[in-house]
MIDOSE-1310 file (N, C-alpha, C; in nm, 2 decimals, decimal comma, always signed):
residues 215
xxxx	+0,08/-0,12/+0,00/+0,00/+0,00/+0,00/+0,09/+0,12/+0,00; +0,17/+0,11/+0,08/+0,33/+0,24/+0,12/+0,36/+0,27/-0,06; +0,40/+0,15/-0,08/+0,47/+0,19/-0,26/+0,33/+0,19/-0,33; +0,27/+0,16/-0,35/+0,13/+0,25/-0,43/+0,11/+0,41/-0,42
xxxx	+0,06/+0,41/-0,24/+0,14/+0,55/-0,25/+0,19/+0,66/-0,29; +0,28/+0,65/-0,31/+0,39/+0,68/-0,31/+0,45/+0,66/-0,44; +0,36/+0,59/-0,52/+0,37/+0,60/-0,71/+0,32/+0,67/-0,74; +0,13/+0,70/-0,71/+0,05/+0,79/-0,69/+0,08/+0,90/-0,66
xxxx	+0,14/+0,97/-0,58/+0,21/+1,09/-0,58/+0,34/+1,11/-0,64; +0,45/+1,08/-0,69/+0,52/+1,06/-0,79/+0,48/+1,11/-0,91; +0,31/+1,00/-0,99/+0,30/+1,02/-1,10/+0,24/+1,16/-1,07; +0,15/+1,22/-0,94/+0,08/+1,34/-0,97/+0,18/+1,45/-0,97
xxxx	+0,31/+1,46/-0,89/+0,40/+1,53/-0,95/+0,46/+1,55/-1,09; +0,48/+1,42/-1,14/+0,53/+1,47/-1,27/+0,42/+1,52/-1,35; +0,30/+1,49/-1,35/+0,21/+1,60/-1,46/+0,20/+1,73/-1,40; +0,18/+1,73/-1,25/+0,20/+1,89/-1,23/+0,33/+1,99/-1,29
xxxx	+0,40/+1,88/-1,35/+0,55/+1,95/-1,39/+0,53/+1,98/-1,50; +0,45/+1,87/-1,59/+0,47/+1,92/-1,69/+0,34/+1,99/-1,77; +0,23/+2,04/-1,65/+0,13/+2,10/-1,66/+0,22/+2,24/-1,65; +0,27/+2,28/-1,57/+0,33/+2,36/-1,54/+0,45/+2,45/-1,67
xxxx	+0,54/+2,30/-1,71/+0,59/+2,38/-1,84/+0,53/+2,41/-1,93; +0,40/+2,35/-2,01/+0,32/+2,34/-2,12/+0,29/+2,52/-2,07; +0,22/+2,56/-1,98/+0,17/+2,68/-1,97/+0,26/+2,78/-1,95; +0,42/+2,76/-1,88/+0,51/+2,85/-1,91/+0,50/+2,86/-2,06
xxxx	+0,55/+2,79/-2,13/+0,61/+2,78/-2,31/+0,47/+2,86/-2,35; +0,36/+2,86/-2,30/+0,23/+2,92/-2,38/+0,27/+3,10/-2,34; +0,26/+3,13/-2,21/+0,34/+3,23/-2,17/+0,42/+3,28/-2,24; +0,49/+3,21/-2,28/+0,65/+3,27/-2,36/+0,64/+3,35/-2,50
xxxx	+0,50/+3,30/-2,54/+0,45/+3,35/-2,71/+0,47/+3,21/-2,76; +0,45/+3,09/-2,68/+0,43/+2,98/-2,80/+0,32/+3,00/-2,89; +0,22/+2,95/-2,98/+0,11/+3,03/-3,05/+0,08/+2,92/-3,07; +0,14/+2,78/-3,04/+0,10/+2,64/-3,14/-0,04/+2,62/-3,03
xxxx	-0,09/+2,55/-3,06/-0,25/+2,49/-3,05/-0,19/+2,35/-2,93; -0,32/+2,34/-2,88/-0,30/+2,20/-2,78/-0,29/+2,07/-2,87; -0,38/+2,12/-3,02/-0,39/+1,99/-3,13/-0,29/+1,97/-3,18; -0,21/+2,08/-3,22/-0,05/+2,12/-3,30/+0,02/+2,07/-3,22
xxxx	+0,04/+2,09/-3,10/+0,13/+2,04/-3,02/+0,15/+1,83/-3,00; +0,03/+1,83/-2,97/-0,03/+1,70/-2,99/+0,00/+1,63/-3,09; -0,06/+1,66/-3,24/+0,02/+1,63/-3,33/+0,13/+1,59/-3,32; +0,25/+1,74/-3,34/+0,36/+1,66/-3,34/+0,45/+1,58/-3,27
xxxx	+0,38/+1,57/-3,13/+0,45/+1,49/-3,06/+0,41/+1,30/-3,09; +0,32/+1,29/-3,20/+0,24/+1,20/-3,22/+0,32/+1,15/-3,36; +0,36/+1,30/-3,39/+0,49/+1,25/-3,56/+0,62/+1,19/-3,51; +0,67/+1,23/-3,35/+0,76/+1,23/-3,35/+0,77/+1,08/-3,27
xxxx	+0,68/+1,02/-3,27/+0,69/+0,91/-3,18/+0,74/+0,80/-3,31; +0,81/+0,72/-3,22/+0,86/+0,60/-3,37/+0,74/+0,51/-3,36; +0,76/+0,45/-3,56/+0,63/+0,39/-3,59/+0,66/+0,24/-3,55; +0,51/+0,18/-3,47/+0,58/+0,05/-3,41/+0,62/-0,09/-3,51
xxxx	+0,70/-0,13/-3,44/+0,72/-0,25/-3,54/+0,67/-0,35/-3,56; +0,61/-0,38/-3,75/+0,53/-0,49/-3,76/+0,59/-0,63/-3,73; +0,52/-0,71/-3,65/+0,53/-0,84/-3,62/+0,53/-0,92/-3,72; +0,66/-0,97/-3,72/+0,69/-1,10/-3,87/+0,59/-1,24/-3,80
xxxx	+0,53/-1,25/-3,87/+0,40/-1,40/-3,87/+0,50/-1,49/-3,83; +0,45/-1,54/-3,76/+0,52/-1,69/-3,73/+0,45/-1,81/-3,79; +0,32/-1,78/-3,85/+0,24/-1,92/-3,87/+0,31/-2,01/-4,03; +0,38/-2,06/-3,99/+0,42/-2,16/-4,09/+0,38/-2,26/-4,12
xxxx	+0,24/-2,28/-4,05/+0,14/-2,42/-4,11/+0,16/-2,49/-4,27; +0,12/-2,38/-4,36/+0,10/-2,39/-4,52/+0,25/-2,42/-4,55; +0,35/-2,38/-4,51/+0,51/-2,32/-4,57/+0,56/-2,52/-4,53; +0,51/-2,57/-4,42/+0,60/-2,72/-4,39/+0,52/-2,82/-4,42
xxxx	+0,40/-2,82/-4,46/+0,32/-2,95/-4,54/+0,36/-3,00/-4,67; +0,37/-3,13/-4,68/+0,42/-3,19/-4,81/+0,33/-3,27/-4,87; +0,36/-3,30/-5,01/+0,24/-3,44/-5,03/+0,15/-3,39/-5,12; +0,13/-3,45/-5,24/+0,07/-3,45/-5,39/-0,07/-3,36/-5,32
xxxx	-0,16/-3,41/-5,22/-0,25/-3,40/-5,23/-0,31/-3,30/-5,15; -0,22/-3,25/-5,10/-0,22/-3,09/-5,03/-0,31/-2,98/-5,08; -0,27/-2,96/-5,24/-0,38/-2,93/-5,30/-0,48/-2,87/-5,31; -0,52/-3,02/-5,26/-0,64/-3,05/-5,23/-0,72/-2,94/-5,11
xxxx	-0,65/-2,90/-5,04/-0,71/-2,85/-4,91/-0,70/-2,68/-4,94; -0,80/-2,60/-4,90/-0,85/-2,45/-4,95/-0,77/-2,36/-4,91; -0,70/-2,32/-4,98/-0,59/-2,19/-4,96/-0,68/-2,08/-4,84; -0,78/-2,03/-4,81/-0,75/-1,98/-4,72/-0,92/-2,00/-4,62
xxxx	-0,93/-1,95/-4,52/-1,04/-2,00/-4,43/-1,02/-2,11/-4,31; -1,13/-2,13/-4,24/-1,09/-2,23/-4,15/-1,07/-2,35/-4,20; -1,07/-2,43/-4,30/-1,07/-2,55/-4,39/-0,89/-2,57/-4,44; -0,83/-2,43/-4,44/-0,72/-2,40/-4,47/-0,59/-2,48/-4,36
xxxx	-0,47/-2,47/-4,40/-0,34/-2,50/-4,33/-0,35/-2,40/-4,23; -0,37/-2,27/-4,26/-0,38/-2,18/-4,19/-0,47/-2,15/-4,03; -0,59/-2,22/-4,07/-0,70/-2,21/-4,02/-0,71/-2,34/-3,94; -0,69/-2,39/-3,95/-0,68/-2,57/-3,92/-0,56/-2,59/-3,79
xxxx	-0,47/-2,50/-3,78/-0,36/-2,48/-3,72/-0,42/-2,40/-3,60; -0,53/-2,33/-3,58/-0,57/-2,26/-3,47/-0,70/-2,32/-3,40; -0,72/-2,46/-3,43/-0,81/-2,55/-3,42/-0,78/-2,69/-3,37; -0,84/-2,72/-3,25/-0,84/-2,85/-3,22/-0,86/-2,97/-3,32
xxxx	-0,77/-3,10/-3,34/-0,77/-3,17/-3,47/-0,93/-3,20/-3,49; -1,04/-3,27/-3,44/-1,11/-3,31/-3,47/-1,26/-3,15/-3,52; -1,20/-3,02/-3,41/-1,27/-2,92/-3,54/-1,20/-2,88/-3,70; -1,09/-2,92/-3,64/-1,01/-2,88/-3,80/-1,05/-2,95/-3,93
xxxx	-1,07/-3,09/-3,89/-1,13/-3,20/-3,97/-1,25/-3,15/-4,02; -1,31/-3,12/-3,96/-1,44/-3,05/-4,00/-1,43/-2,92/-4,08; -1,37/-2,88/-4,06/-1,41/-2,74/-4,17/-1,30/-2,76/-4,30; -1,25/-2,89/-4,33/-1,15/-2,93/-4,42/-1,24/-3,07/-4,50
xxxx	-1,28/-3,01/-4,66/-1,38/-3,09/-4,68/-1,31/-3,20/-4,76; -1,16/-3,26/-4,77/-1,11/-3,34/-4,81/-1,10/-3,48/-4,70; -1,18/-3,47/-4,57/-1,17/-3,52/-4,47/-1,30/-3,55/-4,41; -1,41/-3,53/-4,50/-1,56/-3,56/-4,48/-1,60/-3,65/-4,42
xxxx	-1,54/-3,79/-4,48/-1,59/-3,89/-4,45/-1,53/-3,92/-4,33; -1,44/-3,91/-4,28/-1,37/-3,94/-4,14/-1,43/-3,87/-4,02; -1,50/-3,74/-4,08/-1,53/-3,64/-3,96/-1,68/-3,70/-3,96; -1,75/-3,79/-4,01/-1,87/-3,86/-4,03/-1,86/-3,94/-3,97
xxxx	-1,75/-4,04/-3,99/-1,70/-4,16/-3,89/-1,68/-4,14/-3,73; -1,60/-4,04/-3,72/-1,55/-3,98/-3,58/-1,65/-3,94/-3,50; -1,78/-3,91/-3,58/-1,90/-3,86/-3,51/-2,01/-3,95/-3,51; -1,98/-4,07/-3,56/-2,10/-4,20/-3,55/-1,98/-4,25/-3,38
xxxx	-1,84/-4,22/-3,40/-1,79/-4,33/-3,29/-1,84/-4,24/-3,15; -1,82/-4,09/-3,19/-1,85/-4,03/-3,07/-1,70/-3,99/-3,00; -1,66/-3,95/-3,05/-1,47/-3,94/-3,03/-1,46/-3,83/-3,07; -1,56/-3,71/-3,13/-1,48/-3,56/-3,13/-1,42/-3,47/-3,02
xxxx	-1,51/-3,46/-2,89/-1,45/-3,43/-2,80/-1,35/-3,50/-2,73; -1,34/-3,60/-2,73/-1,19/-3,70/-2,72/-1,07/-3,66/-2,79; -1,07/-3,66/-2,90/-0,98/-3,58/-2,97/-0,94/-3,45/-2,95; -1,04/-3,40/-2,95/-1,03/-3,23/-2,95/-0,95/-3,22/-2,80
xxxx	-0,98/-3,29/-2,66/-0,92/-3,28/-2,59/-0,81/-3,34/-2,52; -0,73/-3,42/-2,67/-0,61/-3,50/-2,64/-0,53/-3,38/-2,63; -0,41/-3,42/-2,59/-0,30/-3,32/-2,59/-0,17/-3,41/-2,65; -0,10/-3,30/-2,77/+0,01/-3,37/-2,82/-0,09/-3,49/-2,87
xxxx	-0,08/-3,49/-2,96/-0,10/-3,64/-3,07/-0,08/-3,63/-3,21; -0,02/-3,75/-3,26/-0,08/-3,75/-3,41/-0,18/-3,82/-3,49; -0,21/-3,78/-3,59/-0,34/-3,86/-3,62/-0,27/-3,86/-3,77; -0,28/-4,02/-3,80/-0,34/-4,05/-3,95/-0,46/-4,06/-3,99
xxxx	-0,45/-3,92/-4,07/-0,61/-3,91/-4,10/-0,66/-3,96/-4,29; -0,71/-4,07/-4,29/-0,78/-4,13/-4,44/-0,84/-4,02/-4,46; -0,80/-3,98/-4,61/-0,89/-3,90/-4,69/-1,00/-3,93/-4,75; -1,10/-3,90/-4,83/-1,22/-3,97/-4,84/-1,21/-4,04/-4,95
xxxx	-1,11/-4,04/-5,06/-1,06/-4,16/-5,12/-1,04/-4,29/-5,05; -0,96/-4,25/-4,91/-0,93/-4,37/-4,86/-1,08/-4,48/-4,85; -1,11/-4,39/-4,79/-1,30/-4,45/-4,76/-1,36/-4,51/-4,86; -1,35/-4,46/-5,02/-1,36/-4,51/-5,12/-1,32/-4,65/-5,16
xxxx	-1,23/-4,66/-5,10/-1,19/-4,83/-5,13/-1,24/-4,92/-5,05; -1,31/-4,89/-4,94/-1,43/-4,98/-4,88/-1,51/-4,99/-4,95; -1,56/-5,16/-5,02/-1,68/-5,20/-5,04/-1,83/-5,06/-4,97; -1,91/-5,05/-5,03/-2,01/-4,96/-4,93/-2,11/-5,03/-4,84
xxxx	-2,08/-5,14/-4,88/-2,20/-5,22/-4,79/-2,13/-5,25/-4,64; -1,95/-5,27/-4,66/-1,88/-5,30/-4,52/-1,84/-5,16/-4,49; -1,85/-5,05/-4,54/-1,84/-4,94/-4,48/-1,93/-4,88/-4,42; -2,06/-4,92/-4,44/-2,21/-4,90/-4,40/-2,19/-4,99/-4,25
xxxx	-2,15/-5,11/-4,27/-2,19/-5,17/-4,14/-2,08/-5,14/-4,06; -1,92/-5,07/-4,08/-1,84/-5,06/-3,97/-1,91/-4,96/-3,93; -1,96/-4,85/-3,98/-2,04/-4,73/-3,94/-2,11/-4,72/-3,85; -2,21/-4,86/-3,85/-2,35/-4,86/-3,78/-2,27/-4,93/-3,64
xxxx	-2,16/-5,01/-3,63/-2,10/-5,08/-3,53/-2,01/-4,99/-3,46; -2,01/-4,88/-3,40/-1,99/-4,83/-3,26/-1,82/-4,88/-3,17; -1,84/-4,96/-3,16/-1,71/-5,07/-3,06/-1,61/-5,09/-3,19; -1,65/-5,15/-3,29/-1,57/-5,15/-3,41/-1,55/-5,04/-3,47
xxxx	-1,62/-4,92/-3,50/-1,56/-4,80/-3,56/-1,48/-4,71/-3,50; -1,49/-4,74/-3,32/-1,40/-4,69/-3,23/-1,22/-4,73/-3,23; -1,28/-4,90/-3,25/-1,12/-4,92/-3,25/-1,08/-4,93/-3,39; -1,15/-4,88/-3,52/-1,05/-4,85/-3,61/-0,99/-4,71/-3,61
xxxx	-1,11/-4,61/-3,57/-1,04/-4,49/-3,55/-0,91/-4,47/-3,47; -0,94/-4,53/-3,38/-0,87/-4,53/-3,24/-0,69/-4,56/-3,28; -0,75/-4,67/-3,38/-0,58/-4,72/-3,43/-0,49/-4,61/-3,54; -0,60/-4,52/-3,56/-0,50/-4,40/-3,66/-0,43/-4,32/-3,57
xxxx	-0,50/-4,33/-3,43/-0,44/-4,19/-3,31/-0,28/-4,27/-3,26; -0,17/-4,16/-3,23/-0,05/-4,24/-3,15/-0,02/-4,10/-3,08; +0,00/-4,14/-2,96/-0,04/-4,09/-2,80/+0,07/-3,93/-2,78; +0,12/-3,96/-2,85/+0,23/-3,87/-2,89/+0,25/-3,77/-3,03
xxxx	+0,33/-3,67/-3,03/+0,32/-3,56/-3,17/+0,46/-3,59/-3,25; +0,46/-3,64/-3,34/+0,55/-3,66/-3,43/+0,54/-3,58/-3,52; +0,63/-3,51/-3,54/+0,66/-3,41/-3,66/+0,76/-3,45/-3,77; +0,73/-3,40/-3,90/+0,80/-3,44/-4,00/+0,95/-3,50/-3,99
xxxx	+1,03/-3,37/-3,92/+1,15/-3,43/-3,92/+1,17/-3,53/-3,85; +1,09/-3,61/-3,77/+1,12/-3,70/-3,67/+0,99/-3,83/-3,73; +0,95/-3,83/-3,81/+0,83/-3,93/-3,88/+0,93/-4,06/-3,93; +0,88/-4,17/-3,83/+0,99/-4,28/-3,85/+1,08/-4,30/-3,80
xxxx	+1,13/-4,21/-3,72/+1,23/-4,27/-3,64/+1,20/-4,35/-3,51; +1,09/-4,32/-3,44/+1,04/-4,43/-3,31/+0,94/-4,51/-3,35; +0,97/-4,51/-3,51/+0,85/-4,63/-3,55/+0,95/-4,78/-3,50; +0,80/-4,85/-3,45/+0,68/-4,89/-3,48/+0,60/-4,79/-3,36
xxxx	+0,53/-4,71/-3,38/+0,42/-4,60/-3,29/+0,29/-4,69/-3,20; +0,28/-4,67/-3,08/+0,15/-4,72/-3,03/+0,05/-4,66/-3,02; -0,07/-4,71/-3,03/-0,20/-4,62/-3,11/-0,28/-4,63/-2,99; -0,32/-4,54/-2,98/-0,43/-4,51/-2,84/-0,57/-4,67/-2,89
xxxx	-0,58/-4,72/-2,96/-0,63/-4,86/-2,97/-0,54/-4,94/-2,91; -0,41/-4,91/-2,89/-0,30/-5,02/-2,80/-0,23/-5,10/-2,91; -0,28/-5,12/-3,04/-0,17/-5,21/-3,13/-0,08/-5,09/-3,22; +0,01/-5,14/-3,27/+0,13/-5,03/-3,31/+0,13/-5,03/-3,49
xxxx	+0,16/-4,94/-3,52/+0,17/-4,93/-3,68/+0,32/-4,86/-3,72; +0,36/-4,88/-3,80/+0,53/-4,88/-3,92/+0,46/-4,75/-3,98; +0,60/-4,68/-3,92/+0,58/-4,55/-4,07/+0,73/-4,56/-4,11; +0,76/-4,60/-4,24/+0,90/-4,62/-4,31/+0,88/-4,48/-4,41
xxxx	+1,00/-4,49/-4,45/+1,05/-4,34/-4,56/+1,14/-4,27/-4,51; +1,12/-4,14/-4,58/+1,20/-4,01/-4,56/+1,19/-3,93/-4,66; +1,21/-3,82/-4,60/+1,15/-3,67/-4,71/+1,05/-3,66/-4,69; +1,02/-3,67/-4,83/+0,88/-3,66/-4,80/+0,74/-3,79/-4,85
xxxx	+0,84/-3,90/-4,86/+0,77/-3,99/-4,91/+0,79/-4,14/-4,82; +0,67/-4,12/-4,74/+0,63/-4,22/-4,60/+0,49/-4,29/-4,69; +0,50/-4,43/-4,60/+0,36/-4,49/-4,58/+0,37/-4,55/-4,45; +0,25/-4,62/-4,41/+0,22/-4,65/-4,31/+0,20/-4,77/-4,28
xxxx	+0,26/-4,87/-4,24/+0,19/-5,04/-4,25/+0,27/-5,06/-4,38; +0,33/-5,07/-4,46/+0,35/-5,09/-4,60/+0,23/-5,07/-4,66; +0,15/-5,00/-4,68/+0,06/-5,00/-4,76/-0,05/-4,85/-4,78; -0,04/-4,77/-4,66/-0,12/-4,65/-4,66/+0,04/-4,53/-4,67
xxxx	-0,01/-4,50/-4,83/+0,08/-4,36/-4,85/+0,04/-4,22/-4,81; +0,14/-4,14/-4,74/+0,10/-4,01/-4,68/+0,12/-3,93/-4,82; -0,01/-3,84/-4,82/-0,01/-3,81/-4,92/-0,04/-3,66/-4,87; -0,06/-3,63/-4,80/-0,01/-3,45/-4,76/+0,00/-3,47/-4,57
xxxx	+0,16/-3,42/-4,57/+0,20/-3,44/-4,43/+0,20/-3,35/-4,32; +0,23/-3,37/-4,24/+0,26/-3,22/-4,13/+0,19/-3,09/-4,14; +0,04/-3,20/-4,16/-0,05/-3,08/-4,11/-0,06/-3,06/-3,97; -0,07/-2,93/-3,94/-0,04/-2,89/-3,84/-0,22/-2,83/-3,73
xxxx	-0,25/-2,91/-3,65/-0,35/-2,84/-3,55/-0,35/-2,81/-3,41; -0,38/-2,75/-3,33/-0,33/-2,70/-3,22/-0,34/-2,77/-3,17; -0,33/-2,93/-3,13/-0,28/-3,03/-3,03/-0,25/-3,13/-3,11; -0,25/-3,13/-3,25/-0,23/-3,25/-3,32/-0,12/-3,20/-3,45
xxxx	-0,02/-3,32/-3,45/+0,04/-3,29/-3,61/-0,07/-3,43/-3,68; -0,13/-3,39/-3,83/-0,21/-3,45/-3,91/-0,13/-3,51/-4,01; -0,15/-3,64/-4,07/-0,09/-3,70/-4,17/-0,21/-3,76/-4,23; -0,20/-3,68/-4,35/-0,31/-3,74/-4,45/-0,29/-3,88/-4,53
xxxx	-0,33/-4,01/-4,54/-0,31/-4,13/-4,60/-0,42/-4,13/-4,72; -0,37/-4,21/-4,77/-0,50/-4,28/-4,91/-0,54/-4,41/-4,84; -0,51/-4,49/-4,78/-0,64/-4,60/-4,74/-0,66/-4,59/-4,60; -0,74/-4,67/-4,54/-0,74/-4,67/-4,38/-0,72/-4,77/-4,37
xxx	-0,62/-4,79/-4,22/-0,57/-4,83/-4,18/-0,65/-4,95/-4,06; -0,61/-5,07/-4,07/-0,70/-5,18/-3,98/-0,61/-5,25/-3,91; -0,65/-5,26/-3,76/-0,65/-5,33/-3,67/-0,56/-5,45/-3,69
């Protein structure tokens, strides 16, 4: 309370001071205006410095099918990056069928409140190569559509430069999956190609595949 105070009269001194010279200098034949004055003390202040962006979402994704995904909006690298993975999925329409799936298992807020994860996420091609009649019934099966989803998630955030090196990964389902490669050309299991990588969402790095991935 003493140094509060004791700031408080401090600061009321210094404007009595400089209430004080403002109306000597006016005294003196200054003629400038309170606005003129104002002004130029307003030209003479330096102009602040613009903040270089740091969002490099778009600038480190790799993968033919990148593309694919909408230069700008929440659906974007951009936009997707300031979004929990399973909202990102959603406003990114190359990922329809998964965010369909994720919401028959009942796993969006599950995801949305993992921390640090990665997700192999099937694009809706991938989904494509399911017969539709056995994609209909993993859909309507609950316990089975959980633990396929479940097997794309690994409990941990793997980022590009580090994709494959602590492979084989354990999948929040409990069994493990192979990511072999380098650069920029990985698959998963021998058989699911990453086809746009290191998407980036605020608790998740995303790895886009062409098939999905089973149990």
């Amino acid at each position: 309370m003493a140094t509060t105070f004791r700031a408080r009269m401090a600061g009321a001194l210094l404007a009595a001071s400089a209430l004080f010279a403002t109306t000597a200098c006016s005294d003196d034949g200054d003629d400038k205006t309170e606005e003129e004055s104002s002004e130029e003390m307003t030209d003479q202040q330096p102009a602040p410095e613009s903040e270089e962006s740091t969002d490099t979402a778009a600038d480190d994704v790799f993968g033919t099918a990148c593309s694919a995904v909408p230069e700008d909006g929440s659906g974007s690298f951009e936009g997707m990056a300031q979004d929990p993975v399973a909202t990102a999925a959603s406003n990114n329409p190359a990922l329809s069928t998964l965010v369909t799936a994720v919401g028959e298992a009942g796993l969006g807020d599950t995801l949305n409140s993992a921390e640090d994860i990665t997700v192999f996420a099937p694009a809706n091609d991938a989904f494509e190569k399911i017969p539709e009649e056995d994609l209909n019934a993993v859909l309507a099966d609950k316990d089975k559509l959980t633990e396929i989803l479940t097997y794309h998630v690994v409990g941990e955030r793997v980022d590009a430069g580090e994709l494959g090196e602590g492979s084989p990964y354990t999948t929040l389902q409990g069994g493990t999956i192979d990511v072999s490669g380098s650069g920029e050309d990985f698959t998963v299991n021998g058989d699911a190609a990453v086809v746009c990588g290191n998407v980036q969402t605020s608790n998740a790095t995303v790895y886009i595949i062409d098939t999905v991935l089973m149990p």
